[in-house]
BABAZA-867941 format. One record per residue (C-alpha): residue in one letter; x, y, z. Coordinates in steps of 0.25 Angstrom, whole numbers, m for minus. Layout:
REM BABAZA-867941
+------+-------+-------+-------+
! code !    px !    py !    pz !
+------+-------+-------+-------+
!    A !     X !     Y !     Z !
...
+------+-------+-------+-------+
END
This chain:
REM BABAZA-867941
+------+-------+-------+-------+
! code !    px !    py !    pz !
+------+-------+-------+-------+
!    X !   m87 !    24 !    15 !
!    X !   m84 !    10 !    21 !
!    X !   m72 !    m2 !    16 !
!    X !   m81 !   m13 !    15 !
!    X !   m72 !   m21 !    10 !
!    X !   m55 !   m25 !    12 !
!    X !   m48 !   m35 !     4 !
!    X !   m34 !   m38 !     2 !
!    X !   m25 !   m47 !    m5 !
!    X !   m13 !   m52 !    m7 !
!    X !    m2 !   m57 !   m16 !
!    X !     0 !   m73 !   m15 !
!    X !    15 !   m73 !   m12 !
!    X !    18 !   m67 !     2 !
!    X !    35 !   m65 !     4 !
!    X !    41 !   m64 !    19 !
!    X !    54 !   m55 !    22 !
!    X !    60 !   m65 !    21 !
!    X !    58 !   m70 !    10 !
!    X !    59 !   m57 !     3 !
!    X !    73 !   m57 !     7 !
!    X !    78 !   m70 !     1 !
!    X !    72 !   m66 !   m12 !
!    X !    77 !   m53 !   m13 !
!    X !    87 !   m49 !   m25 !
!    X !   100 !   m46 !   m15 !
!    X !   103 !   m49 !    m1 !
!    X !   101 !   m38 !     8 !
!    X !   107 !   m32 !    19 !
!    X !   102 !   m33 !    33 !
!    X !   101 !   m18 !    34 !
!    X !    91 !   m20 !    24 !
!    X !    85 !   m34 !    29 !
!    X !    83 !   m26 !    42 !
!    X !    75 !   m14 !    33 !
!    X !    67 !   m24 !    27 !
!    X !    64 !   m31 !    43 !
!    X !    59 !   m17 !    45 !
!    X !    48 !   m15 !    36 !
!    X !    37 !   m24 !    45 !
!    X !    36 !   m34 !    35 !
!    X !    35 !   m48 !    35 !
!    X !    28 !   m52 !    23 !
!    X !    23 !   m47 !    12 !
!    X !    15 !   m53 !    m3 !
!    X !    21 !   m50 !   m17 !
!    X !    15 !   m51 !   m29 !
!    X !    22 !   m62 !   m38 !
!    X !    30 !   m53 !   m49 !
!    X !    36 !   m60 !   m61 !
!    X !    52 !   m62 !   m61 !
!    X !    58 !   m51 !   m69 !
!    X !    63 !   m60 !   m82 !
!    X !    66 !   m50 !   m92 !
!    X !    71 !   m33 !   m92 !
!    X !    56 !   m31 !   m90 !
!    X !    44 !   m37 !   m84 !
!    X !    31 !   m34 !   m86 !
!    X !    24 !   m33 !   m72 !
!    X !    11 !   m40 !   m72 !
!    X !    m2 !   m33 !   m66 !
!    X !   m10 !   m46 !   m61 !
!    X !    m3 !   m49 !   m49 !
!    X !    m7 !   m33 !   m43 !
!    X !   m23 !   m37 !   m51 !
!    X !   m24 !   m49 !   m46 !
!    X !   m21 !   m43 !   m32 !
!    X !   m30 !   m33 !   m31 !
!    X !   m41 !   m40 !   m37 !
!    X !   m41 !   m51 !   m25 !
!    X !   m42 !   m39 !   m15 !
!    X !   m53 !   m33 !   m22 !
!    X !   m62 !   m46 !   m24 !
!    X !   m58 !   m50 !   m10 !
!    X !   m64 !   m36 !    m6 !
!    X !   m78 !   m37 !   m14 !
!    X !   m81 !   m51 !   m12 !
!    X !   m79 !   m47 !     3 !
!    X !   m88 !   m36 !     1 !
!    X !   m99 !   m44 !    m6 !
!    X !   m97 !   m36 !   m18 !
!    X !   m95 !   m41 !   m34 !
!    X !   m86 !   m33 !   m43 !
!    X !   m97 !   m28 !   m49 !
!    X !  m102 !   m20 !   m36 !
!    X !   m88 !   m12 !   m37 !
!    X !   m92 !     3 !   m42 !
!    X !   m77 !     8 !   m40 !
!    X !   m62 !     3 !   m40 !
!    X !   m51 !    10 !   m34 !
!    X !   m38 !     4 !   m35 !
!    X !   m26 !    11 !   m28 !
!    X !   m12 !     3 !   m30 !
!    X !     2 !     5 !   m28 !
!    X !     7 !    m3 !   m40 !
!    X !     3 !   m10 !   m52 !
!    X !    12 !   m16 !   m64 !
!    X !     0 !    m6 !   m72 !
!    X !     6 !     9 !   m72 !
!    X !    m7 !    10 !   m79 !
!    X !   m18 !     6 !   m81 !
!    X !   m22 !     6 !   m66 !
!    X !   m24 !    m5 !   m57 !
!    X !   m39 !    m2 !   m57 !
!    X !   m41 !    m3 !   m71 !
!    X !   m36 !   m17 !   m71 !
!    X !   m44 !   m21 !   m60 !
!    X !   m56 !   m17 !   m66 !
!    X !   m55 !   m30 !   m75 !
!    X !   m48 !   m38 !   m66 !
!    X !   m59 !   m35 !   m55 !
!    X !   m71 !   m37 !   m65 !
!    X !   m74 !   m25 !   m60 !
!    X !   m85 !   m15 !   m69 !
!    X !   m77 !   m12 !   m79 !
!    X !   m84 !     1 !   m77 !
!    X !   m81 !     2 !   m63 !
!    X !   m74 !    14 !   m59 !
!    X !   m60 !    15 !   m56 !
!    X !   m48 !    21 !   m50 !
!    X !   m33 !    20 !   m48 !
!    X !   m25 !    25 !   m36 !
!    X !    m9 !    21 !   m40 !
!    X !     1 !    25 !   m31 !
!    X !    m6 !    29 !   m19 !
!    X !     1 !    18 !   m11 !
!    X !     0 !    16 !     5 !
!    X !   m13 !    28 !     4 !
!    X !   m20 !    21 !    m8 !
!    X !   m30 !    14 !     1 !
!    X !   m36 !    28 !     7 !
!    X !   m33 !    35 !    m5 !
!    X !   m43 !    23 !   m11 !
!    X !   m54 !    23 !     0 !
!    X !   m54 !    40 !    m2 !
!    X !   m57 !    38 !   m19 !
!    X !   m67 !    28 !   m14 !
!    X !   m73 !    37 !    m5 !
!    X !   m75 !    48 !   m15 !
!    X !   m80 !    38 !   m25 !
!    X !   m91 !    34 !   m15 !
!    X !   m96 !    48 !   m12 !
!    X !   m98 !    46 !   m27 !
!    X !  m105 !    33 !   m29 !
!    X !  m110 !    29 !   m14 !
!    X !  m114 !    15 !   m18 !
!    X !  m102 !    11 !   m23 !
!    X !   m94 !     0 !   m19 !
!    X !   m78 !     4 !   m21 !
!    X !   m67 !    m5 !   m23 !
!    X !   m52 !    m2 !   m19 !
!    X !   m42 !   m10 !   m23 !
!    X !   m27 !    m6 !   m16 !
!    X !   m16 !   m12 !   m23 !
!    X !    m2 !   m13 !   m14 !
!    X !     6 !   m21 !   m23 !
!    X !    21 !   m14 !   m27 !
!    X !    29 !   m27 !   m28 !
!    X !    30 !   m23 !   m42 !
!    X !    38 !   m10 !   m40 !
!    X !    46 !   m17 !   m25 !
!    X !    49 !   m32 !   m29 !
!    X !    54 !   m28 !   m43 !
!    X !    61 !   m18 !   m39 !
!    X !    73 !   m24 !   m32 !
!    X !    73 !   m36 !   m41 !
!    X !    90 !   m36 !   m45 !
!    X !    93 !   m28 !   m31 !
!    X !   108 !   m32 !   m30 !
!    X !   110 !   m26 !   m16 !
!    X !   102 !   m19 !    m7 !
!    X !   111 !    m8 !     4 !
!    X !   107 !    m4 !    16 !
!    X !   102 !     9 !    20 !
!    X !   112 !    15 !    27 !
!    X !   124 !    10 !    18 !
!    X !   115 !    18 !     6 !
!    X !   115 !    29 !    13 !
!    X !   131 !    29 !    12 !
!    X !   131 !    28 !    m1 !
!    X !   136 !    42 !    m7 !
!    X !   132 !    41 !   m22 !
!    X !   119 !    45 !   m22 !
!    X !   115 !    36 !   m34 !
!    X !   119 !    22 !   m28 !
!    X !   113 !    27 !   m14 !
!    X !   100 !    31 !   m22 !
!    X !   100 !    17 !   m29 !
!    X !   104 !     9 !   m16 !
!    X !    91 !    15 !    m7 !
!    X !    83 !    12 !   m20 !
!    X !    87 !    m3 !   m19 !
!    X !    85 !    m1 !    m2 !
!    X !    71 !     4 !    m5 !
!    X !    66 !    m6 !   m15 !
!    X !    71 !   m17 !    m5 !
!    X !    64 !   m12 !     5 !
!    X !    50 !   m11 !    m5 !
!    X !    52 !   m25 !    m8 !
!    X !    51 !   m29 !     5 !
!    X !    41 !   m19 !    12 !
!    X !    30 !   m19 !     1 !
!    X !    20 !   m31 !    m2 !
!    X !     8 !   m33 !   m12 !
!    X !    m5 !   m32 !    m9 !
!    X !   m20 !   m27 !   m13 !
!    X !   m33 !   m24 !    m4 !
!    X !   m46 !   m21 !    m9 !
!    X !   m59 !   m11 !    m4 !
!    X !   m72 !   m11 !    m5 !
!    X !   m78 !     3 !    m2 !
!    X !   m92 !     8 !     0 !
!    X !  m100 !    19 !     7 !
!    X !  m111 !     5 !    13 !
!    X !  m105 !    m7 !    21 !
!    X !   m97 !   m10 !    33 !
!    X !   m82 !   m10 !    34 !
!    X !   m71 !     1 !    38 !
!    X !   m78 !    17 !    34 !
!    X !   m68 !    29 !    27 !
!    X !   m71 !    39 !    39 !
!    X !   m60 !    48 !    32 !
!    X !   m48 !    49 !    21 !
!    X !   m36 !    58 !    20 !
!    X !   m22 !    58 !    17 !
!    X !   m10 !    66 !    12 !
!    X !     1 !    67 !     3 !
!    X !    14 !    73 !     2 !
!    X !    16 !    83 !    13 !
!    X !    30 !    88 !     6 !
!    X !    30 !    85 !    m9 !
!    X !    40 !    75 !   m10 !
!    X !    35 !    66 !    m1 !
!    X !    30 !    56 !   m10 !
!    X !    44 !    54 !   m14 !
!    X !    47 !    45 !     1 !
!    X !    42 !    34 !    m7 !
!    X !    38 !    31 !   m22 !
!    X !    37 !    22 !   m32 !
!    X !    41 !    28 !   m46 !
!    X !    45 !    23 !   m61 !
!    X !    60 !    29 !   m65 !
!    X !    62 !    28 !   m82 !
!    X !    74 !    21 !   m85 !
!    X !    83 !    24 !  m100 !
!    X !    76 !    14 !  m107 !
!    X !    65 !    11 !  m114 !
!    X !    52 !     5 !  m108 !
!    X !    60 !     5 !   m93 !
!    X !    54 !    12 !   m82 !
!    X !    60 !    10 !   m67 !
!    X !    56 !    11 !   m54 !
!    X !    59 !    18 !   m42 !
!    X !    54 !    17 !   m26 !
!    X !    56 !    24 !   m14 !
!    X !    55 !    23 !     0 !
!    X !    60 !    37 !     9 !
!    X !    65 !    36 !    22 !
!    X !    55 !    45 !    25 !
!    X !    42 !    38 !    23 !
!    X !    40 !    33 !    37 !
!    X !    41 !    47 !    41 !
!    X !    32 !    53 !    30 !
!    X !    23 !    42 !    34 !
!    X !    21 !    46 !    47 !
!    X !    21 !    62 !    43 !
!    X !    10 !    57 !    32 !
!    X !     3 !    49 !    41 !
!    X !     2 !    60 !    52 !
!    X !    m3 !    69 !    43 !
!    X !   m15 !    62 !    37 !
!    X !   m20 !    56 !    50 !
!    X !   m20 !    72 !    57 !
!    X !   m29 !    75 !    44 !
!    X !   m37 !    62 !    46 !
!    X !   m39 !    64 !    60 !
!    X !   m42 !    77 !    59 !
!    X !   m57 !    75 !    63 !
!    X !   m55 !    61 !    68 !
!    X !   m43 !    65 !    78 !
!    X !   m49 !    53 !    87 !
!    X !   m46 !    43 !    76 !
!    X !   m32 !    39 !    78 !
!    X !   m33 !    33 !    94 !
!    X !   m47 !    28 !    91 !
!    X !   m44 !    19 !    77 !
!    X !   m44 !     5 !    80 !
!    X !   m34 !     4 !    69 !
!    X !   m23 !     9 !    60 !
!    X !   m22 !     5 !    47 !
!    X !    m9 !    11 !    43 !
!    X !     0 !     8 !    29 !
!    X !    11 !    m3 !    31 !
!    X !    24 !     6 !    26 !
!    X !    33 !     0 !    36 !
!    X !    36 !    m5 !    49 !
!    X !    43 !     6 !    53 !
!    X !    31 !    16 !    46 !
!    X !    22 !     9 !    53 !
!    X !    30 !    11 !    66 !
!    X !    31 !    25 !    63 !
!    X !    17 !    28 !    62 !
!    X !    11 !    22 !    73 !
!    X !    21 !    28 !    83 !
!    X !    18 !    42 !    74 !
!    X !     3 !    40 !    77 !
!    X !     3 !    34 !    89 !
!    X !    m4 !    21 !    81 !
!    X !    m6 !     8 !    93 !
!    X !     1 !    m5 !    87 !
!    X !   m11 !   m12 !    87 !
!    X !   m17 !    m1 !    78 !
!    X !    m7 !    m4 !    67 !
!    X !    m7 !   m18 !    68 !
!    X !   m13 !   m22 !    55 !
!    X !    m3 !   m11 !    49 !
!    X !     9 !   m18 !    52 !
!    X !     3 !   m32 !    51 !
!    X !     0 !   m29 !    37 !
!    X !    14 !   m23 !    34 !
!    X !    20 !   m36 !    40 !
!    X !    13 !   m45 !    33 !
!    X !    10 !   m39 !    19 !
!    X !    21 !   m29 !    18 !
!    X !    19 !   m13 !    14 !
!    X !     5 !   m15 !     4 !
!    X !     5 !    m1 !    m1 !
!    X !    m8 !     4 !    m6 !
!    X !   m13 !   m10 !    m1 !
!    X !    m9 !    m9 !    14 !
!    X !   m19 !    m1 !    22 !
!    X !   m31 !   m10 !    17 !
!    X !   m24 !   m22 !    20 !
!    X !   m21 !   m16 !    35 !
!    X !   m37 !   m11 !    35 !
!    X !   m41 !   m25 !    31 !
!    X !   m32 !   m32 !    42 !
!    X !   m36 !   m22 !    52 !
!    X !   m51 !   m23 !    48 !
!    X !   m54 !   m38 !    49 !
!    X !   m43 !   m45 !    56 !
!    X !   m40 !   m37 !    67 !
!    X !   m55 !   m32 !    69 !
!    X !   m61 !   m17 !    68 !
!    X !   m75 !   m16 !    75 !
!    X !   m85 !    m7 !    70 !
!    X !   m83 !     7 !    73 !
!    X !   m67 !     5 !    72 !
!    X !   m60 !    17 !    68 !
!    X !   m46 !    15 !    58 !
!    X !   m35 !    24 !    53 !
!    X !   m30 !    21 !    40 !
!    X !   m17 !    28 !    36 !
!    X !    m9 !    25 !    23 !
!    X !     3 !    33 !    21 !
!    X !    16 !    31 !    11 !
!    X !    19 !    34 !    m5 !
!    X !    14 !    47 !    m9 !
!    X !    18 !    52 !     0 !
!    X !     4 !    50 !     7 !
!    X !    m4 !    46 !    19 !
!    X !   m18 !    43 !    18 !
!    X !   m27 !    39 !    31 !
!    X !   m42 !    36 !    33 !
!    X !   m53 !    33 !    45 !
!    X !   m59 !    20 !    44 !
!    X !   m71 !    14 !    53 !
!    X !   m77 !     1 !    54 !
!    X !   m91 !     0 !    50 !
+------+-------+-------+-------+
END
């Protein structure tokens, strides 16, 4: 099975640090400034949300539609394909203003896609939804050998991290929380830590794939992930509703563990000894590694846990600074990046490795055709 095809695209309004800082609902303090310095972002693109007028605003679906239909028309045109040529549609996502129906069944239309075209929905999968994709396409090939497969990776959460601190009064710095001794107002205060630092770490952005088992471009040599080594590992970091005492009111509640980098390593370390199991050569001899952007300091943690050259992680970081945590949308963006500008000759070996909500890892062996 080869990618054949890479596109991504962005949001039109791109926001600097900076930038975000002057904008944002309170002054923070620069304990918290010096949090935000650390995540390794520079830049990142937001999708344009409405002012919040009323008690309750109806968040609109086009600016996420819009989005991933320029990645996946970027993608077939490149391909030299028509929409018609398209025999499946797979759309993984972190968020949509649509709880249902899913972000495939409107792109269907919004594609002109066959309205008969099969389709399938993969919400929530997050940082390992691009593997997690290329496996369903897999199996549908094995299926359909002829078919040309259409993945469409949605990493837009602006709508759950912007709005979320819209109103934030004050922001505390993480060792004065943790003196608080009421375990409510120390709950409630790390709530608003965390959504500050969502808002700054997360960006919008959407990457499409064209997969097929004919044609040149970066071959799925293998797939395999894991998922929650101790039950409750899923709980270092969410994104759930909460029900509020009123009617038609629904809440929303976020998390970030101290944790994560830690579980990220652990997670990461255990789906590459599976991975490599039978390729143990593969981890010196890949010319690249194309690892999810948690962080700065997640990143940092992983190359010095798996002994990852700089150079190896280049696009990684380049992408983090520039376009901010993508989610779902972040290791085909890296791919891509590491793919065309930076060169892969034929016979190239990569290692893909997604990790993050779930709690999950995910990791595959690519090789240029």
């Amino acid at each position: 099975m080869q990618i054949v095809q890479l596109a991504t695209a962005l949001p039109e309004k791109a926001w600097s640090t900076d930038e975000l800082l002057r904008v944002f609902p309170c002054s923070l303090p620069e304990g918290v400034k010096q949090n935000v310095a650390n995540l390794g972002v520079s830049m990142r693109y937001l999708l344009e949300q409405e002012p919040q007028a009323e008690a309750e605003t109806v968040l609109s679906e086009n600016g996420v539609m819009d989005l991933c239909a320029d990645a996946c028309h970027k993608a077939i045109e490149e391909a030299s394909l028509s929409v018609m040529d398209i025999d499946y549609l797979i759309v993984a996502y972190d968020a949509s203003p649509f709880l249902s129906p899913g972000l495939s069944q409107i792109l269907v239309p919004k594609l002109k896609l066959n309205p008969h075209v099969n389709h399938v929905n993969a919400q929530g999968a997050a940082s390992t939804a691009f593997p997690k994709a290329l496996e369903l396409a897999q199996n549908r090939l094995a299926l359909h050998p002829e078919d040309h497969v259409l993945i469409c990776v949605s990493g837009v959460s602006s709508c759950w991290f912007q709005n979320q601190v819209h109103g934030i009064k004050n922001v505390m710095e993480v060792g004065q929380i943790g003196k608080i001794r009421n375990e409510n107002r120390r709950r409630l205060e790390l709530r608003k830590w965390v959504a500050t630092i969502e808002s700054f770490l997360f960006g919008d952005g959407a990457a499409s794939a064209i997969v097929a088992n004919k044609g040149e471009g970066m071959a799925v040599k293998e797939i395999t992930e894991v998922t929650n080594l101790e039950r409750k590992d899923y709980l270092a970091g969410y994104a759930r509703l909460t029900s509020l005492k009123e009617p038609f009111r629904f809440g929303f509640y976020s998390h970030l563990d101290k944790e994560i980098p830690t579980l990220g390593s652990n997670y990461t370390g255990k789906v590459l000894e599976q991975l490599l199991r039978k390729n143990p050569d593969v981890a010196k001899t890949a010319k690249k590694w194309v690892v999810h952007t948690g962080s700065e300091k997640i990143l940092n943690l992983l190359a010095e846990s798996h002994h990852i050259e700089k150079e190896k992680l280049r696009e990684s970081r380049e992408v983090l600074n520039l376009f901010g945590n993508l989610g779902a949308a972040s290791l085909p963006f890296i791919l891509k990046r590491a793919a065309s500008e930076n060169g892969l000759s034929k016979g190239d070996t990569v290692l893909m490795v997604g990790y993050g909500w779930g709690f999950s890892s995910a990791a595959c062996i690519l090789k240029k055709t």
